[in-house]
C-alpha positions as CSV (number, residue, x, y, z in Angstrom):
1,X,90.2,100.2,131.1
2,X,91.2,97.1,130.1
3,X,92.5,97.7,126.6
4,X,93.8,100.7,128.2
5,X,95.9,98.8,131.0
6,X,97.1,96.2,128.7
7,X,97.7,97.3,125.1
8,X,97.6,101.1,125.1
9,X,99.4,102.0,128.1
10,X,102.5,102.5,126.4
11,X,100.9,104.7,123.7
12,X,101.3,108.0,126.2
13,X,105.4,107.4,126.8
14,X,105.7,110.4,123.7
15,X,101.7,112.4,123.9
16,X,100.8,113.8,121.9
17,X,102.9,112.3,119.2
18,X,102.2,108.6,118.2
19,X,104.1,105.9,119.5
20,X,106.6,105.4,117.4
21,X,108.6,103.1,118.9
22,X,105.7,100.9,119.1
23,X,104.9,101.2,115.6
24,X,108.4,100.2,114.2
25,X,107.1,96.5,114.6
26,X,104.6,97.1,112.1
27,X,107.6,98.6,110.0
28,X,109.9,96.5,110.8
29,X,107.5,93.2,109.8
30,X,106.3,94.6,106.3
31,X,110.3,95.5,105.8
32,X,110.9,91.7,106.7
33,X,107.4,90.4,105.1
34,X,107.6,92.0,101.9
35,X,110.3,94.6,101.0
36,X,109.5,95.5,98.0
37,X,106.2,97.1,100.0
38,X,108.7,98.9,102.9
39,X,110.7,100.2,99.4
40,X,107.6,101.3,97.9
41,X,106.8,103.4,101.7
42,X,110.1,104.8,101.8
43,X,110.4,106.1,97.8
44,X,107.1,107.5,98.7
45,X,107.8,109.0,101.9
46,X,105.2,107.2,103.4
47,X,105.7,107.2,106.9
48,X,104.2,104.1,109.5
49,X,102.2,106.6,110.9
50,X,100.3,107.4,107.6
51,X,99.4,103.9,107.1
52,X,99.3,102.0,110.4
53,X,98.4,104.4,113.5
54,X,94.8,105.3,112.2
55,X,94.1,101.7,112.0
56,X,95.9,101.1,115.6
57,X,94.6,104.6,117.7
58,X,91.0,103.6,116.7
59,X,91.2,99.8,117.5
60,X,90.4,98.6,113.6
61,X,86.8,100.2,114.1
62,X,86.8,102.1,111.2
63,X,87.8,98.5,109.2
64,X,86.2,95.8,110.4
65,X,82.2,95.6,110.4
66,X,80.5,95.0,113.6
67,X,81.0,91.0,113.7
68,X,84.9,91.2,112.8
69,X,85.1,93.3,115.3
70,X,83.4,91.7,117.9
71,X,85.5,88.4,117.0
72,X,89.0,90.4,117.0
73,X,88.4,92.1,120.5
74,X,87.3,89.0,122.2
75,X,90.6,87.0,120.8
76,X,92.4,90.1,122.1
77,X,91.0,89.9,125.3
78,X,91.6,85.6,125.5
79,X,95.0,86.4,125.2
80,X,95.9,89.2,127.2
81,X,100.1,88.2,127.2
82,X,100.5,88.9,123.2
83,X,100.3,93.0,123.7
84,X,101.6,93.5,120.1
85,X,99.1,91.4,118.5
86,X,97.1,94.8,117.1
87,X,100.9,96.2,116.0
88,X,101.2,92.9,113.9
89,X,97.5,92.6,112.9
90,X,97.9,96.0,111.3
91,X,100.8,95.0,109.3
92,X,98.9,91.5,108.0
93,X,96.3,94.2,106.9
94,X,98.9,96.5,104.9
95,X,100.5,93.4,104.1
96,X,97.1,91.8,102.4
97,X,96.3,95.0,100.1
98,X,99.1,95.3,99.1
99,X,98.2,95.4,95.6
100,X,96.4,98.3,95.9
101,X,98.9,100.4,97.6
102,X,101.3,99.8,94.5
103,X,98.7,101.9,92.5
């Protein structure tokens, strides 16, 4: 309930479509980051949802091993006041491979 209350209550403002508007800081930081990347995205037609709302909806699970994990959450839950903190974590991820999305 707790993730729910602090960092996903404002993923239900458009169900059953993803929040978008919440999303647009992971767009808006690779844009500002690297944007040559956001070029790469928009040529593509890669949207933010392709590459940053499976990692988001499913709370890095399917990314991080068991310890990562573990060490993420409990930063997430020492500092309950940065509620964007998983919007700008995914974008350090797409931001770090990079290299490989330029393939």
């Amino acid at each position: 309930m707790t993730v729910i209350n602090h960092w996903c209550k404002n993923w239900f403002d458009f169900y059953p479509n993803p929040p978008i508007h919440l999303l647009n800081i992971v767009k808006k930081t690779i844009k500002r980051e690297c944007p040559e990347l956001h070029m790469h995205f928009k040529r593509n037609g890669c949207k933010v949802v392709n590459y940053a709302w499976p990692m988001v909806k499913d709370l890095f699970s399917e990314i991080f091993n068991e310890a990562d994990w573990s060490e993420m959450m409990n930063y997430i839950f020492t500092y309950p006041s940065l509620t964007n903190l998983l919007y700008y974590l995914s974008a350090v991820i797409v931001l770090e491979n990079k290299e490989f999305l330029f393939l």
